[in-house]
C-alpha positions as CSV (number, residue, x, y, z in Angstrom):
1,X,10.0,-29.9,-11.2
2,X,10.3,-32.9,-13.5
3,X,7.2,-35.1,-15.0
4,X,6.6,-38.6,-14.8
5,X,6.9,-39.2,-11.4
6,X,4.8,-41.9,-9.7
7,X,2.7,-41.3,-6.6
8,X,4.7,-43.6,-3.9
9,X,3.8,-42.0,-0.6
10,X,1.7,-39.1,-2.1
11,X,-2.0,-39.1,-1.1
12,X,-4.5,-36.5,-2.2
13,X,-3.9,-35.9,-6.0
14,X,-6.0,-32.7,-6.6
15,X,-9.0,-33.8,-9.3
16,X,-9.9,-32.4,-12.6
17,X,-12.8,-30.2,-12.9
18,X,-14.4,-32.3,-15.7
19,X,-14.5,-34.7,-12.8
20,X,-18.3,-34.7,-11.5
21,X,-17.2,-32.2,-8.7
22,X,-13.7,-29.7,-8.3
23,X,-13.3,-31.1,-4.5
24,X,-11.0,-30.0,-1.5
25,X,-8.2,-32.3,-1.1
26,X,-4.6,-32.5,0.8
27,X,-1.4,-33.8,0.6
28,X,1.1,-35.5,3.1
29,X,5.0,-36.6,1.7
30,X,6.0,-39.8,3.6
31,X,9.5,-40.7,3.5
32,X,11.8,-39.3,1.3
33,X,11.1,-38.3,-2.7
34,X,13.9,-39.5,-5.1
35,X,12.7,-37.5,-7.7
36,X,10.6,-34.3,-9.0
37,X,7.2,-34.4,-9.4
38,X,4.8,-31.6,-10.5
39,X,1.9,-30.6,-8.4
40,X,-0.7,-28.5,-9.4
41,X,-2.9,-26.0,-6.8
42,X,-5.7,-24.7,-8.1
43,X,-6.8,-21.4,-5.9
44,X,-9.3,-19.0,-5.8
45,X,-11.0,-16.5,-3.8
46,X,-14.3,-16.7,-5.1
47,X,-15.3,-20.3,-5.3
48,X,-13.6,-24.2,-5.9
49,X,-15.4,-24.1,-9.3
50,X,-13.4,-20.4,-10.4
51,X,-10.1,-22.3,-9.0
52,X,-10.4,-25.5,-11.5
53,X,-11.6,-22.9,-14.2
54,X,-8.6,-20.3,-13.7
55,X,-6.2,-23.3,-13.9
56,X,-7.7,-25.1,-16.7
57,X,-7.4,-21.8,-18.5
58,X,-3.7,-21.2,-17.6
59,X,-2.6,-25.3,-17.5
60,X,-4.5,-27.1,-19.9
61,X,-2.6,-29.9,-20.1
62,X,-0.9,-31.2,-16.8
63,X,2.1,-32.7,-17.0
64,X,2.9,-31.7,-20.4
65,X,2.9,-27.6,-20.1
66,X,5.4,-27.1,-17.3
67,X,8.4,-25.7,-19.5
68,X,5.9,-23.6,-21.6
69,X,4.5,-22.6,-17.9
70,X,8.2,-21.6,-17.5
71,X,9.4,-19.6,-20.7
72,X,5.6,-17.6,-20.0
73,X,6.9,-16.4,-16.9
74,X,11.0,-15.7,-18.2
75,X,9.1,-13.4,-20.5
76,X,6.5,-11.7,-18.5
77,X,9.4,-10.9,-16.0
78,X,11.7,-9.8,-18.8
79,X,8.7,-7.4,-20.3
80,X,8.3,-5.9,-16.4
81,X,11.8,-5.1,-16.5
82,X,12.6,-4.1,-19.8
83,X,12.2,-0.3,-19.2
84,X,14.9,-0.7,-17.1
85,X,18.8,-0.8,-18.2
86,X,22.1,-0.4,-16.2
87,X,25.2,0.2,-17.1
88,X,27.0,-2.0,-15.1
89,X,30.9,-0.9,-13.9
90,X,32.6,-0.2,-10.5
91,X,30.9,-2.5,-7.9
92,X,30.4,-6.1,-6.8
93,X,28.3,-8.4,-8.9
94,X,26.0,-9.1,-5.8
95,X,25.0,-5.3,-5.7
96,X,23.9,-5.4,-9.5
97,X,22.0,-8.5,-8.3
98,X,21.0,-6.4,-5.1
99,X,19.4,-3.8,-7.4
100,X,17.3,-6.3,-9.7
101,X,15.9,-8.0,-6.5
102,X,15.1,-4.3,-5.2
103,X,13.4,-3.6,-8.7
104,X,11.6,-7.4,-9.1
105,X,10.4,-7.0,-5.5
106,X,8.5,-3.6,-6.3
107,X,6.4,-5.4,-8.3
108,X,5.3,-8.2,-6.3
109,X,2.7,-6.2,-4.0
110,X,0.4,-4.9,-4.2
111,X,-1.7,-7.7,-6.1
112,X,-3.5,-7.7,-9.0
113,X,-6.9,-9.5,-8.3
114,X,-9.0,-8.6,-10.8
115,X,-12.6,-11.1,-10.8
116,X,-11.1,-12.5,-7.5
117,X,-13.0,-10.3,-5.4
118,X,-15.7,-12.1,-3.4
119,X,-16.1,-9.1,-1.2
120,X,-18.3,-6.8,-4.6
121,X,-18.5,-8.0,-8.1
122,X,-17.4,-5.9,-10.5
123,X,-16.1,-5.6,-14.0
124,X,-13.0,-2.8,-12.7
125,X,-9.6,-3.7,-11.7
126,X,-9.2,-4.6,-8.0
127,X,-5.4,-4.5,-6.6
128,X,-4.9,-6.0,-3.0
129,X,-2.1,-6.2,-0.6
130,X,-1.9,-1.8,-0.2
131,X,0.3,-2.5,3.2
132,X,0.7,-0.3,3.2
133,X,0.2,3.0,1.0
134,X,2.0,4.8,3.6
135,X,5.2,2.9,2.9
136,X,4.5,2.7,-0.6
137,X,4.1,6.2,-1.6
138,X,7.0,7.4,-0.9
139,X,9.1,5.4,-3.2
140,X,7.6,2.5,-4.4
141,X,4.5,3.9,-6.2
142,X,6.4,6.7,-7.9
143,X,8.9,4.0,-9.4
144,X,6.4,2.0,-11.0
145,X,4.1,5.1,-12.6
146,X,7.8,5.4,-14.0
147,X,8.4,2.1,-15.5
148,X,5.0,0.5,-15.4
149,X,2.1,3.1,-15.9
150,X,-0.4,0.9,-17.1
151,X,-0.2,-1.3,-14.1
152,X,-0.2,2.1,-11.6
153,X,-3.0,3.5,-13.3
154,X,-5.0,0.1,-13.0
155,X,-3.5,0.6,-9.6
156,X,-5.6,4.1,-9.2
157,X,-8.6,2.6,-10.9
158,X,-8.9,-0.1,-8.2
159,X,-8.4,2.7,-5.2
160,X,-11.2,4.4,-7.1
161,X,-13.5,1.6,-7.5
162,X,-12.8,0.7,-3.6
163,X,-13.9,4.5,-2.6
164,X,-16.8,3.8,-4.2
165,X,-17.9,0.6,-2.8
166,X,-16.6,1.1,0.6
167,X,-16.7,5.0,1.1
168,X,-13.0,5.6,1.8
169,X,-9.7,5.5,-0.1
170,X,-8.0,2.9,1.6
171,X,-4.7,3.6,3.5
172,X,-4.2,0.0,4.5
173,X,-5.9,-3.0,2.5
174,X,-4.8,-6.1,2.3
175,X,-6.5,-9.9,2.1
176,X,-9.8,-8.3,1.0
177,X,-10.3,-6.5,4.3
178,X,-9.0,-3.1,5.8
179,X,-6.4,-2.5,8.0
180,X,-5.2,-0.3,10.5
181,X,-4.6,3.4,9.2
182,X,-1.3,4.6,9.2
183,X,-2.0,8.0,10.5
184,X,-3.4,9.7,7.5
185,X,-4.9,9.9,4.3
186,X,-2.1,8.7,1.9
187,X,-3.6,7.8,-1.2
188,X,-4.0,11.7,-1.9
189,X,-0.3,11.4,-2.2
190,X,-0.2,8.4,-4.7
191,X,-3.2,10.2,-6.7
192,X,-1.3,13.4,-7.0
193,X,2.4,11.7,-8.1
194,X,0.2,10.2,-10.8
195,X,-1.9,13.3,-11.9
196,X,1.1,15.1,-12.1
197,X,2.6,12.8,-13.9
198,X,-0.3,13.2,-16.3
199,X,-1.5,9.3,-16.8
200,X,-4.7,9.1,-18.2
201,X,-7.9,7.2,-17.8
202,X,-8.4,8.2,-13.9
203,X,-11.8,10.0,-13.2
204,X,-10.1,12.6,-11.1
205,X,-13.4,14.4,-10.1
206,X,-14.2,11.4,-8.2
207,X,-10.6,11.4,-7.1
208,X,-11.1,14.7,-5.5
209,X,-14.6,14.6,-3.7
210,X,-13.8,13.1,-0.5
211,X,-11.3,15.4,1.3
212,X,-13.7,17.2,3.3
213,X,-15.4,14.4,5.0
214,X,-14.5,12.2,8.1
215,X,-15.1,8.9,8.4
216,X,-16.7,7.6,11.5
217,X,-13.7,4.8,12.1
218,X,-10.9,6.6,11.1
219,X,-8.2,4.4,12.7
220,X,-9.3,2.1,9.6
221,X,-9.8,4.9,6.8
222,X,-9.3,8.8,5.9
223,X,-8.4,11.2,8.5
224,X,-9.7,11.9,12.1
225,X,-9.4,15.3,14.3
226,X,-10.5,17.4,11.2
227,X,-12.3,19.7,13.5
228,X,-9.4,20.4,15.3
229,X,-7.1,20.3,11.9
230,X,-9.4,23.4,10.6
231,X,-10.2,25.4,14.1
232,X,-6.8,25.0,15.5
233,X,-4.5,24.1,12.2
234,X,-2.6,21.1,13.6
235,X,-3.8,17.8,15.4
236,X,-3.6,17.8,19.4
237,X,-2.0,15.2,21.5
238,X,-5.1,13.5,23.2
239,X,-8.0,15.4,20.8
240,X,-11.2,15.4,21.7
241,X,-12.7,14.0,18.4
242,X,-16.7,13.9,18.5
243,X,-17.7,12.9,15.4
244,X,-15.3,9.8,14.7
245,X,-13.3,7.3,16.8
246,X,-9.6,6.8,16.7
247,X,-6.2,6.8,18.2
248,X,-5.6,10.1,19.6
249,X,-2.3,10.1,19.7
250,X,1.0,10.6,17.2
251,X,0.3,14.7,17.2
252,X,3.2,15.2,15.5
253,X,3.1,12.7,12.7
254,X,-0.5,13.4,12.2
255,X,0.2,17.1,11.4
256,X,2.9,17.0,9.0
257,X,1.2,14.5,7.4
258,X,-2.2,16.0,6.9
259,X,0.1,18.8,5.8
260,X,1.2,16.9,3.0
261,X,-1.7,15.3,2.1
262,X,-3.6,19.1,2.3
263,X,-0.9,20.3,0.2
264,X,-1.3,16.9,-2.7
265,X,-5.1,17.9,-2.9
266,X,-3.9,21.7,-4.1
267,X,-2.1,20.2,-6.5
268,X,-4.6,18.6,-7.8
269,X,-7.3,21.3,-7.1
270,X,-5.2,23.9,-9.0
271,X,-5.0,21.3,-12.0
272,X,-8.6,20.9,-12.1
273,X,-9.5,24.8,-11.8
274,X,-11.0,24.4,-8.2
275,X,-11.1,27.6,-6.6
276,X,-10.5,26.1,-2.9
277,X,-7.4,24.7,-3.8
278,X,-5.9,27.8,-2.1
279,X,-7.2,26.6,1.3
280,X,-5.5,23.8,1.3
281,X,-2.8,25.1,-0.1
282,X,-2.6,26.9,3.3
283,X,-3.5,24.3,4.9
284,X,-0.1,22.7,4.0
285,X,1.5,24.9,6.1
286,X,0.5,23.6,9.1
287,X,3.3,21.3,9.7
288,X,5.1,24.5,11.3
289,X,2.5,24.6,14.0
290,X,4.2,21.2,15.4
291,X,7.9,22.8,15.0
292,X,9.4,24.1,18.2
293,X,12.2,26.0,17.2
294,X,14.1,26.6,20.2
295,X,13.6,23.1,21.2
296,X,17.0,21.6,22.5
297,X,17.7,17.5,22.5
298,X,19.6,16.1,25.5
299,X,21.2,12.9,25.7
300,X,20.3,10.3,28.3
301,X,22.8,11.6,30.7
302,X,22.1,15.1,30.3
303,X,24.6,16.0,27.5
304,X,23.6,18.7,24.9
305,X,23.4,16.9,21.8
306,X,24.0,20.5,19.7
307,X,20.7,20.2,17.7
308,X,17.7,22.9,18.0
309,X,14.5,22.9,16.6
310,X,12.5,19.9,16.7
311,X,9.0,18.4,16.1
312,X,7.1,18.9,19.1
313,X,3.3,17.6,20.5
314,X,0.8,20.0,21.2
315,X,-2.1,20.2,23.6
316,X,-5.7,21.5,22.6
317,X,-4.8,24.4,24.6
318,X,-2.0,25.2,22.7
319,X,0.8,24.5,25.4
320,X,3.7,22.2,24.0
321,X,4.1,18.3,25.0
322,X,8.0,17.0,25.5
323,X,9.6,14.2,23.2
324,X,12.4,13.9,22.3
325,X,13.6,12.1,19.0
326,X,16.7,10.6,20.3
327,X,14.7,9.1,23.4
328,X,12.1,7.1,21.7
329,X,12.1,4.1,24.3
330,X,12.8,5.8,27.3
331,X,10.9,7.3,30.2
332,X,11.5,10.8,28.8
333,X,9.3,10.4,26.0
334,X,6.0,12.5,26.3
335,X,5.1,14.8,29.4
C-alpha cells in the first residue's frame, strides 16, 4: 500500500495508544479510492491495551515502516523455506508454483499464539487452529518435525501445556475453544512421529500418562467405548458407553483408529522402558476384529464388483453390521 494518502471518504482512523485511551473504532470507504493508503489493525485476544502494545512493538512508526514491514516478512518466509530445495526439470512452471503453495500453506495453521491466550495465563507456548490433528497427522505434522522442528516441538509443548490445563490432549482446537472429536485420540500419533524422531525438550512422562483414562465428553476429547475397546477388543456399532457420552457410531473407523493410536503409545512405552507397552502393543491388533474377510461389494444394480474383504461394523454381541464402501449415500449403507 503506498503512504501519504489523505483521508477523503475514510472515517474511523484507529488512535494511538499514547492517546489517553486505545479505543474501538471502524471504517467505511465511500466512493472510489484513487490511491493506496496504509491502514493499520491493531488485534489482540487478550485486551485493546495488548493490541496497541503488540503493534507499537512491531510498527513503531506508521507510515514510515511499511517497506521494512515488508523485507521482515520476504525473510521470515525465506528462513521457513530454506530447508527446502528442488531441483526443478520436466514439468510446468505452475506445478513448481503448485508445490511451494502446498509447502507455504503447511505452515500457516496451526497458529502460534503465545501470550494471546485469555482462556489460562501462562509463560508456555500455546499453538491454536489444531483442525484438525486428525487431518494433520498424517502428513502435515510429519513434514514440519522435518523442516521445522523447533516450531513442531513448540507445537508438542503447547498440546502438553493444554493437557494440563484442560485434562485432555486436544484432537480438535481451534479459536481458543474445543471442537468436535474426530473419532479418536490422535495426538498420540503426532507425539510418537516426534519421539521417534528424537526431538528434544518434550516431557514425555507427561506425554504418556493419560492413555488409560476416559473423559466424560469424549465427542470433544480422548476416546470413548474403552470398556468395550478392552472387554471386547474393538468399538461396537451403537455401544452402550456408561461412563462417558458420545456418538456411538463410526464402529469401523473408531477401531482401526484406536488400533493405531494403541499401537503409537507402544512405541513410546517401549522407548521409555514401560513394561505395559506390550498390551498395547496387542492392542494394536484390534483393527482385524473389524475386517470381514469374505465380505463381497456389490454395485447398485447388483453387479459383483470383484473385491473381498472389507471393513465391516460390529454389534456388542459380536454379529456383523452391513456397509458397503462403494455405497456410502445410499439406502444400503448399515443394516
Amino acid at each position: 500500500m503506498k503512504k501519504g494518502a489523505d483521508n477523503a471518504g475514510i472515517s474511523g482512523n484507529a488512535p494511538r495508544s499514547s492517546e489517553a485511551s486505545c479505543r474501538r473504532r471502524w471504517t467505511k470507504h465511500t466512493g472510489v479510492l484513487h490511491r493506496w493508503e496504509q491502514r493499520y489493525w491493531l488485534l489482540s485476544h487478550v485486551s485493546s491495551q495488548q493490541a496497541c502494545t503488540n503493534a507499537e512493538a512491531e510498527v513503531p512508526a506508521p507510515g514510515k515502516d511499511f517497506a521494512r514491514l515488508e523485507q521482515e516478512a520476504v525473510d521470515s518466509w525465506s528462513e521457513k523455506l530454506r530447508p527446502i530445495k528442488i531441483r526443478a526439470g520436466g514439468v510446468r512452471d505452475a506445478m513448481i508454483g503448485a508445490f511451494w503453495s502446498g509447502i507455504y500453506r503447511t505452515m500457516l495453521s496451526p497458529q502460534n499464539m503465545t501470550g494471546e491466550n485469555p482462556v489460562w495465563k501462562s509463560d508456555e507456548p500455546y499453538f491454536d487452529s489444531f483442525y484438525c490433528i486428525w487431518d494433520q497427522f498424517r502428513a502435515q505434522l510429519p513434514l514440519l518435525s522435518l523442516i521445522d522442528p523447533k516450531t513442531q516441538t513448540n507445537l508438542i509443548c503447547s498440546l502438553l501445556h493444554t493437557y494440563k490445563t484442560e485434562g485432555w490432549l486436544p484432537d480438535c482446537r481451534m479459536s481458543l475453544c474445543k471442537d468436535w472429536n474426530q473419532g479418536s485420540s490422535n495426538a498420540d500419533v503426532v507425539l510418537t512421529d516426534v519421539f521417534v524422531k528424537n526431538l528434544t525438550g518434550i516431557d514425555w512422562e507427561l506425554a504418556y500418562n493419560d492413555a488409560e483414562n476416559e473423559p466424560l465428553e469424549w465427542s470433544y476429547e480422548g476416546r470413548g467405548g474403552l470398556q468395550s475397546w478392552k472387554r471386547l477388543n474393538y468399538i461396537p456399532y451403537l455401544d452402550f458407553d456408561y461412563p462417558g457420552f458420545g456418538t456411538n457410531s463410526r464402529s469401523i473407523s473408531r477401531t482401526v483408529e484406536y488400533a493405531y493410536n494403541d499401537y503409537s503409545l507402544a512405541v513410546v512405552g517401549k522407548g521409555l522402558g514401560k513394561s505395559e507397552n506390550t498390551k498395547y502393543l496387542s492392542r494394536a491388533n484390534n483393527w482385524r476384529n473389524s475386517f470381514k474377510a469374505d465380505q463381497k461389494s456389490v454395485s447398485e444394480n447388483g453387479t459383483d464388483t470383484g473385491f473381498t474383504g472389507i471393513f465391516q461394523p460390529k454389534y456388542v454381541n459380536g454379529t456383523w453390521g452391513f456397509q458397503d464402501p462403494i455405497a456410502r449415500h445410499s439406502s444400503r449403507r448399515l443394516k
